[in-house]
N, C-alpha and C positions, 0 to 999 in steps of 0.2 A: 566360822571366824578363825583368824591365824592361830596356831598353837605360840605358847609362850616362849617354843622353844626359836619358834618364825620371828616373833617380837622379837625376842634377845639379839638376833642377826642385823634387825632394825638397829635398834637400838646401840648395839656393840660396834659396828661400824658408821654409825652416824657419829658415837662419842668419840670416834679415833681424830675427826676431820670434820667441818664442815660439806656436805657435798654437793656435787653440781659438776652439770654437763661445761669441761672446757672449753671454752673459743677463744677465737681473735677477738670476735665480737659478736655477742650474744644477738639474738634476732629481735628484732623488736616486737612486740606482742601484738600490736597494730598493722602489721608485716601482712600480706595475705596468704598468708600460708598459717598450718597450724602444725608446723615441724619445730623440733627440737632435735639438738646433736648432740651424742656424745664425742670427743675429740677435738681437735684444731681444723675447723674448712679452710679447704684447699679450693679457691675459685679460679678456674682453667678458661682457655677462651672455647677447648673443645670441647667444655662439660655439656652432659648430655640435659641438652634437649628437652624439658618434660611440659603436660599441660598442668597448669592449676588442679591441686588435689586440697581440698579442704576438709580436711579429715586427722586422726592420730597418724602423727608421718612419724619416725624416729629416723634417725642416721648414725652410724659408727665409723667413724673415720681414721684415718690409716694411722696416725700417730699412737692410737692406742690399740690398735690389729696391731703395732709392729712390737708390742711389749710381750704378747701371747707366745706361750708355745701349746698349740694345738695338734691334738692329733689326731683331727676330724676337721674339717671345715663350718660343719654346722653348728661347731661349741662358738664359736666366734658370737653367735647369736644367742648365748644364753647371759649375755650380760645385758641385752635390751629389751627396757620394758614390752611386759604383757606377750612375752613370748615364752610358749613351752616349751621343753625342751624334753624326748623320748628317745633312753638309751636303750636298745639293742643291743649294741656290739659283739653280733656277730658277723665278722666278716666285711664282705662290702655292705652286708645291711649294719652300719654301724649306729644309727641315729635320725634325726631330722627336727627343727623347728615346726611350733603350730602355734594359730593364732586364733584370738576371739572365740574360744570355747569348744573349736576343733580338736580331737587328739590326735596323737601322729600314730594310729596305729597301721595306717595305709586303708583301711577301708572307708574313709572319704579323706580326700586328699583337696584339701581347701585355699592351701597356696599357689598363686602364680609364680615360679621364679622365671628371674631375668639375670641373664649374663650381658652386660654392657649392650642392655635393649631389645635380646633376642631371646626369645621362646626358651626355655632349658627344662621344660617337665616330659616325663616319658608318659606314654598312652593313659595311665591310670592314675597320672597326676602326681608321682612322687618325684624330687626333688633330687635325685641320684648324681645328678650334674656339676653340683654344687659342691661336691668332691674334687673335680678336676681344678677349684679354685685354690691356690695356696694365700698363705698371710702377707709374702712380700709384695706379691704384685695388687696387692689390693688394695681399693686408693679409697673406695668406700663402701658400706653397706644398708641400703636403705630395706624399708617398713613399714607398707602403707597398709594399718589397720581400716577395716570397713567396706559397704558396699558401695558408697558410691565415687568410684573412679571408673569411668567409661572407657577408657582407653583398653582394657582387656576384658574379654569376655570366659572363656575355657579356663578352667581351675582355680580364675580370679573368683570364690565363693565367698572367702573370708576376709582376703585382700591379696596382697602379694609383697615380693620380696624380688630386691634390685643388687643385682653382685656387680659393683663398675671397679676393672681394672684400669692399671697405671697406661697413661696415653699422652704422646708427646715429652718433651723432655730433653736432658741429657744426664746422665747419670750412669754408676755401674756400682753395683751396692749386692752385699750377699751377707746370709745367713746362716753359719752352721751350729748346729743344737746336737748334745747328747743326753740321755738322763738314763731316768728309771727301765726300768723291764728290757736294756738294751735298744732302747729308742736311742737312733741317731739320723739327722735332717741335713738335709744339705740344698738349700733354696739360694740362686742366683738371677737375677734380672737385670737388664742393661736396655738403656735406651740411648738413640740419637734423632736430632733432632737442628737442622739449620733453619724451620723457619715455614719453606715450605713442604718436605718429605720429614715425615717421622718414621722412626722403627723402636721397635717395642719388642723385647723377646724376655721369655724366661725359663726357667728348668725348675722343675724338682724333683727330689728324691726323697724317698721315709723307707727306716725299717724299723718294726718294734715287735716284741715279743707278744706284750699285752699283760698284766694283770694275771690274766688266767693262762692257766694251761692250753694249749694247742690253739693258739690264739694269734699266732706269726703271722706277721703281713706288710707287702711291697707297695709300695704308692710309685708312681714315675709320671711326672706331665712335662708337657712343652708348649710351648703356649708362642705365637705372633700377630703384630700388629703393622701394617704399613700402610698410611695414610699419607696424601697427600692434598696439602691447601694453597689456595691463591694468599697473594701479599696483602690480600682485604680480608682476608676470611671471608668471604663471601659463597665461595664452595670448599667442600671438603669431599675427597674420595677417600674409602679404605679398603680394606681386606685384613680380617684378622679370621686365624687357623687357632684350635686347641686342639689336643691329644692327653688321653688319659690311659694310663692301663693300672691293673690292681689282680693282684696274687696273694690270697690268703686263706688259712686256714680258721675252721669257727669252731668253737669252745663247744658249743649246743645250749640247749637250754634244760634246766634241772626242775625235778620234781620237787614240792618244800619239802619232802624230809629228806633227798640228795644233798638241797641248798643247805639246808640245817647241818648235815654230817659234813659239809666241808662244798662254800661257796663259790673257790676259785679252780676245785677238781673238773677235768674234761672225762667224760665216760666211753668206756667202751665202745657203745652204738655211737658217738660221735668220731670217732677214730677215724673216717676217712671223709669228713664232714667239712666244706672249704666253697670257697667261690675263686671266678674269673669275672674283671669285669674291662670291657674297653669302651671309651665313650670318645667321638667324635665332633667336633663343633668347628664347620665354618661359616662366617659372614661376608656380606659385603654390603659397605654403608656410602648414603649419598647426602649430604645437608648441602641446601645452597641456600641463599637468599634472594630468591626473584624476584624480589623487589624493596623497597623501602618501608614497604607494610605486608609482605609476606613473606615466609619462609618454608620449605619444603624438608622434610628427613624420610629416607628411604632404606630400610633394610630389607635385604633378603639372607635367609640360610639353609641350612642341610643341616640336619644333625644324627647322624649313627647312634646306636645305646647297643650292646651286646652283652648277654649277660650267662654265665652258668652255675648254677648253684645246686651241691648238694649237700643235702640236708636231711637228718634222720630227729623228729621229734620224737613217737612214742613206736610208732608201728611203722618201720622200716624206711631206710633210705629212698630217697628220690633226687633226680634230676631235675632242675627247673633250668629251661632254655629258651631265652627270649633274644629277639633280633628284629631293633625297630630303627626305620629310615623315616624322619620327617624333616619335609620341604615347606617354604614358605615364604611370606614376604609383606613387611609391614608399610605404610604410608602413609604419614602424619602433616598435616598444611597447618599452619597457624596464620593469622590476620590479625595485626595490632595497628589500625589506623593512627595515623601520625599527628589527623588536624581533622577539625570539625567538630559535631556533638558530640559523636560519639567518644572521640579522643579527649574530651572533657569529663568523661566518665568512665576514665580508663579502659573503654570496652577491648577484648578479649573474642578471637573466636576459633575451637578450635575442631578440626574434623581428620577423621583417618578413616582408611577400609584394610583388612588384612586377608590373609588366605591362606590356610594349611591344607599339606594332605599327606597323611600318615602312612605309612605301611606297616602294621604288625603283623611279628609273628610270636606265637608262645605253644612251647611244645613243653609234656615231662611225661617222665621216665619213671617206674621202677626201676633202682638198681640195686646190689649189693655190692658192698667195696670199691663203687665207680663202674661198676659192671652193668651195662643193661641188661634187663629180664623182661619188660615191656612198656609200651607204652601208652601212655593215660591219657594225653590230650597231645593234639596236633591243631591247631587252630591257627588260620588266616585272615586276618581283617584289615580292611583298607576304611578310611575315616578320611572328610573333607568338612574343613568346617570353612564359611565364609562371614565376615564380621563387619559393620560400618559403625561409629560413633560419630557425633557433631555434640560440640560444649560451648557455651560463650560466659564468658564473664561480663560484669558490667557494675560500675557503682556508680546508683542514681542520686547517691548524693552524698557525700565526704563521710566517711568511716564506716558504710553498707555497703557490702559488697553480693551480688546475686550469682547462682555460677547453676544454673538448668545444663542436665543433657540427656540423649537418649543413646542408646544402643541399641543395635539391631543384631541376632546372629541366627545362623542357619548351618544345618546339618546332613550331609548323606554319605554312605557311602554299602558295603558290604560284607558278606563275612561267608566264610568257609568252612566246615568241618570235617577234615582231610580222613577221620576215622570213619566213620561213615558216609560220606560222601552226600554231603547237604549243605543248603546254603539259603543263606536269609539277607534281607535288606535293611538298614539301619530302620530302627524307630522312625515312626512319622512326628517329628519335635515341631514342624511346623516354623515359623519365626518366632524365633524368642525374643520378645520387647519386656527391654531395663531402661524404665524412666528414673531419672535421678537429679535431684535438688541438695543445693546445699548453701548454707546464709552463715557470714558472718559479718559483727556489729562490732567495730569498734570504741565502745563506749567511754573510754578513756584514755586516756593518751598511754596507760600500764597496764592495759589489759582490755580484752577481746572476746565477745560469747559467740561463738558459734553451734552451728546444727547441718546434723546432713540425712539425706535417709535416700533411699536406694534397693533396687532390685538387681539379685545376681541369680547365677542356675548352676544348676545340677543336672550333666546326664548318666547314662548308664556307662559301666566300664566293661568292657571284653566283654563276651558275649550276652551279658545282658545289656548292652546299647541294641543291639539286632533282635529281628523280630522271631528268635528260634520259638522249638515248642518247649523250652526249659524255661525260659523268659516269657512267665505270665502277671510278676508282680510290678516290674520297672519299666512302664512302657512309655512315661511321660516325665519333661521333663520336671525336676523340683525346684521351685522358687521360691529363692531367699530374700524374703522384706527385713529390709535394717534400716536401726537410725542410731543417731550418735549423739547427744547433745555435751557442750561442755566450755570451761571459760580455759582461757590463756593468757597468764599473768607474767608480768616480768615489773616488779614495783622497784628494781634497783639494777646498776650496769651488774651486777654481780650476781643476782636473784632472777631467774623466772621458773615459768609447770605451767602445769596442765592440770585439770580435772577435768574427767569426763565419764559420764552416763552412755549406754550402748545397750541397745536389743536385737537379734536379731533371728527370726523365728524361717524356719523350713516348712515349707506346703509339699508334703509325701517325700519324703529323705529317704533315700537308698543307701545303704553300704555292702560292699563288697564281702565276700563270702572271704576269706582269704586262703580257705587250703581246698576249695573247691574245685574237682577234677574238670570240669564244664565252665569255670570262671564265673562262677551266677553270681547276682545280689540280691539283697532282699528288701522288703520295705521297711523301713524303718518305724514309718507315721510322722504326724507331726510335733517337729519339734521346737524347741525357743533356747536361748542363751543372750544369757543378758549380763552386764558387769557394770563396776566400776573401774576406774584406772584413775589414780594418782600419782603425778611425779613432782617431786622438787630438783632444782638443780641450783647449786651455791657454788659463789668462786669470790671467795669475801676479800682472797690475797693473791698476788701473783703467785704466792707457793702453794695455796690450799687448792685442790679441787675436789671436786665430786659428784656423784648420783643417789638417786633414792627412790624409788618407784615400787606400787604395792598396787596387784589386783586382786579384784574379787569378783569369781566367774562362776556362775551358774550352767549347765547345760542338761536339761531336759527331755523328752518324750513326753506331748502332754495330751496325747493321740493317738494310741498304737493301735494298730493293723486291728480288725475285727478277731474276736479269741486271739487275743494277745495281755497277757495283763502288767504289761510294762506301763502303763499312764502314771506320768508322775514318777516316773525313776531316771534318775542319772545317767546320761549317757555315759558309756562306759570307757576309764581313761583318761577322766577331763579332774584336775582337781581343783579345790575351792578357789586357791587363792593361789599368787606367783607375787615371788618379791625376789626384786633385781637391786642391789649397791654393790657401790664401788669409792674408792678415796684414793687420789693423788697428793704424793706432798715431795715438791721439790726440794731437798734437805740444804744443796747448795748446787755451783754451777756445772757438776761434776756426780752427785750424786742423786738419784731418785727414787720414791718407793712407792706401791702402790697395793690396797689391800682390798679384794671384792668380793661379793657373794651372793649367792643364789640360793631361794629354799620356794618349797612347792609344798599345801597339803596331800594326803591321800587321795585314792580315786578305786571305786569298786570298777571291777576287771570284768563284769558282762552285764546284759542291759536288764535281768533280772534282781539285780543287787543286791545277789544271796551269797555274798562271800565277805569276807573281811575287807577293809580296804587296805592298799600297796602303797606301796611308791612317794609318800613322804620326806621331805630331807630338808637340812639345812649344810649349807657346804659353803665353804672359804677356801679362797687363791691369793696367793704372796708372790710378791715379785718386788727386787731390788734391781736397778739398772745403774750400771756406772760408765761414764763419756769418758775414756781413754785420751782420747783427743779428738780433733773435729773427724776423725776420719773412722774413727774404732770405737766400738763400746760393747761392756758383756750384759750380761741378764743372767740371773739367779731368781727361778720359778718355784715355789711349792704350791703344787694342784690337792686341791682339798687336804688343807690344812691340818686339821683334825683326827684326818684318816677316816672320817666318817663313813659307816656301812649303810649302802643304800641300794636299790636292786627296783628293776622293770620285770613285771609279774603281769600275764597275759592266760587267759581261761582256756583251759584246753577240755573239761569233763566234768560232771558233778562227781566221778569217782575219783580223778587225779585233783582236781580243784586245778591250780592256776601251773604256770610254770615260770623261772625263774633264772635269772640271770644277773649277776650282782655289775656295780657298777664301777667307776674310777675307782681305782684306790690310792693313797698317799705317791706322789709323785715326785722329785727334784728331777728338773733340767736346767745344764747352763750353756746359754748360747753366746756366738761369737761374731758382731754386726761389724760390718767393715764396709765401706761407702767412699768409693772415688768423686 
């Protein structure tokens, strides 16, 4: 259960405000969809494209990403329900969102992201990409908890995660932020747009010192969009280009009695400890409407990831050098019959097939001071996966709706060990079939029961996908059965939520070794995670807003590997419970303020759960916004309020116990919005 201290953040910021997710206008709970937003929806005519998801969706939208000063892209995601949130910040490894009872420790990596509909995860599933996004150009952010949406297969385990930037337009609006630790931002975007060619372009820049010692670091993106549509919208062409690059140095991580004698000290052994990171992202996109009952969307990409990091935990610096090329191409048809039966029963149908193929490489180094001495792994691997779903909606009869679909996906490719000179063929994964069901009931005109349950997978990562002689425990893939049950109430224009019930259990779960010279995984066994998730959302006055969302997550081992005596222990990194508020109140037509917060239980740091538990906190963010005039306005941020001390602890030994790295500390930035 929440600690008292969790309740008081409830509590404390419920009594400031009434609260609830902002709109123009709240969705209706009969709606077939079972999404809620935070922010003002923005409905474009080039909004993307999606099939029927009946499931926990959340969204965050750009009016309230435009209040944040972040100095990460993945904090943006710690104000929406039911999402964890794992601080690092070391370096480019600064963080990452997890969902549904996953942790973000990188040894299973359970999210799909998507950048405006295209692929953004690197070979092993983490989210790295998501960096190259900044807060101006970001128009919104969605969150589809659970298993059953068919439309992705590959890292969609948990659910996935949708980054849609600004597109179409005319505008030229910019951002610059100074604050704490010598943090200073400089974000500009501009678009034009006659009707039928758009462009879309943006810049960033960051430097910040960090909190801790030896902790400096450069952000720089570019980012375009040029699309071109007929006078019916009836086709649309694009191409949009990103670039990211990142220079910085990493603090390291401390032992608890380093952390104890002084949390924000960098040590010696880390003293030449730092990453490079450059990430690459092109598209090109096709939607047309072939006809009056169907439509077609076509992506294809390329996306570069390059990465070097080094890094000294306990027993000497290393090199980690990775360089991955993945190519691909998605295609999605929909049919929404116009007349007949069918179109009496609003039938829905919806089919895609996609296809990647990877090129990794991942090499590391002994070195000292940047210096090679030798090295420990050179690995080669190529990966192809090929993917088909079909879905149809249908409601037989006024306020049921049906929504079946399957998914198909398939695996091969190969692998090299440049050290000694061997080579192996992917696992035999065979066709992976995800049938997937999901019903929702309108039973009253204010409210809505739905249910979804679903099959997702799990394969191996680096070289435990391939059939070496190291990889004798991951040879199959893991299948994850979920379901989700829950109602969706909206009993007033100002009032709706959610409650909802979720289980979702692993048949032979792998995780990733992660400092393993060979890249191996191990088995897990079988595990379960199961939760609740409540949200309210209230907007009782045009000045009050807000949110309020509380989960309670369980995740388990309730199966471990023969001579294993983890059954019945906590996966390690997952904590009990996540609570997300926030409150807007517009003071007048000139002034705004707005107060949020996040807290999380503890969580034991290895799957034997002989250590204390970590990583608890309750934290507050302030923000005051004042409108200059239509064209100007400042922001005045404080990031955790409180100064609260809180710290990501990760097991390294039964003799060192855990290691440690503390987290944000008390922040002011004030930034300066100017909009032609």
């Amino acid at each position: 259960m929440p600690s008292h201290k969790a309740l008081w953040l409830s509590i404390s910021v419920a009594a400031a405000t009434p609260l609830s997710y902002a709109s123009d206008s709240a969705p209706s709970a009969t709606a077939d969809t079972t999404t809620l937003n935070l922010g003002t929806v923005e409905v474009s005519a080039q909004q993307q494209r999606s099939a029927a998801v009946l499931t926990s969706t959340d969204r965050l939208d750009a009016d309230i990403i435009a209040t944040q000063t972040n100095l990460n892209s993945w904090e943006m995601l710690g104000m929406m329900p039911g999402v964890q949130i794992t601080e690092f910040r070391q370096g480019a490894v600064s963080g990452k969102p997890s969902i549904r009872g996953f942790n973000g420790e990188g040894e299973v990596n359970a999210v799909k992201l998507l950048i405006d509909g295209l692929p953004s995860n690197t070979s092993d599933g983490n989210m790295y990409y998501m960096s190259t996004i900044f807060p101006l150009e970001t128009e919104q952010v969605e969150v589809v908890r659970g298993t059953n949406d068919a439309r992705y297969g590959l890292h969609n385990i948990g659910g996935n995660v949708t980054m849609k930037t600004l597109q179409g337009g005319n505008y030229l609006k910019s951002r610059t932020s100074a604050g704490s630790y010598n943090t200073a931002e400089t974000q500009l975007a501009a678009g034009v747009d006659n009707g039928n060619f758009a462009q879309n372009y943006f810049a960033g820049v960051q430097h910040t010192d960090t909190a801790r010692e030896h902790g400096d670091s450069d952000k720089y993106t570019l980012s375009g969009k040029w699309f071109y549509s007929t006078d019916d919208d009836d086709l649309s062409l694009g191409l949009t280009a990103r670039h990211f690059y990142m220079d910085a140095d990493a603090s390291g991580y401390l032992t608890g009695e380093e952390s104890a004698h002084d949390p924000w000290q960098s040590l010696e052994r880390n003293r030449y400890d730092g990453d490079e990171q450059v990430m690459d992202q092109f598209g090109l996109h096709l939607d047309t409407q072939l006809s009056d009952e169907l439509s077609l969307a076509v992506k294809g990409y390329h996306n570069r990831y390059g990465y070097n990091r080094y890094v000294n935990y306990l027993t000497g610096q290393q090199l980690r050098d990775t360089d991955e090329r993945h190519s691909g191409v998605l295609a999605d048809i929909s049919w929404l019959p116009d007349s007949g039966a069918l179109a009496d029963m609003n039938f829905r149908l919806d089919g895609g097939v996609n296809y990647e193929h990877q090129d990794n490489q991942s090499r590391r180094y002994a070195t000292v001071a940047r210096a090679k001495t030798s090295q420990t792994r050179n690995q080669q691997s190529y990966l192809n996966n090929a993917g088909a779903y079909v879905q149809a909606m249908i409601e037989p009869v006024d306020g049921l709706q049906l929504i079946p679909a399957y998914r198909l996906d398939r695996f091969n490719g190969t692998y090299h060990n440049e050290l000694n000179d061997t080579s192996a063929e992917l696992n035999d994964y065979g066709t992976i079939k995800q049938p997937k069901m999901s019903v929702i009931w309108a039973f009253a005109d204010s409210a809505s029961l739905y249910g979804n349950w679903g099959k997702t997978f799990q394969i191996g990562i680096g070289s435990a996908a391939y059939q070496t002689d190291s990889n004798t425990e991951v040879t199959e893939p893991s299948i994850n059965t979920g379901w989700e049950t829950g109602v969706k109430f909206q009993p007033a224009s100002w009032l709706n939520g959610r409650v909802a019930l979720w289980q979702q259990i692993a048949e032979s779960e792998s995780k990733r070794v992660l400092n393993s010279a060979n890249n191996d995984s191990e088995d897990v066994g079988r595990t379960r995670r199961r939760g609740l998730d409540v949200q309210l959302n209230l907007m009782p006055t045009d000045q009050w807003s807000g949110w309020l969302s509380w989960s309670w997550q369980r995740a388990q081992i309730i199966d471990a590997p023969d001579e294993n005596t983890n059954d019945n222990n906590d996966i390690d990194h997952v904590p009990h419970y996540l609570i997300s508020a926030g409150s807007q109140y517009q003071i007048n037509s000139d002034w705004s303020w707005m107060l949020d917060g996040r807290a999380q239980g503890g969580y034991y740091i290895d799957s034997a759960n002989s250590t204390h538990t970590y990583g608890s906190y309750v934290l507050l963010n302030t923000s005051v916004n004042y409108q200059i005039d239509y064209r100007m306005s400042l922001n005045l941020q404080v990031r955790n309020l409180t100064d609260r001390y809180y710290e990501y602890v990760w097991f390294w030994s039964d003799e060192v116990g855990g290691m440690h790295t503390a987290g944000e500390r008390r922040g002011v930035y004030l930034a300066f919005n100017y909009e032609l």
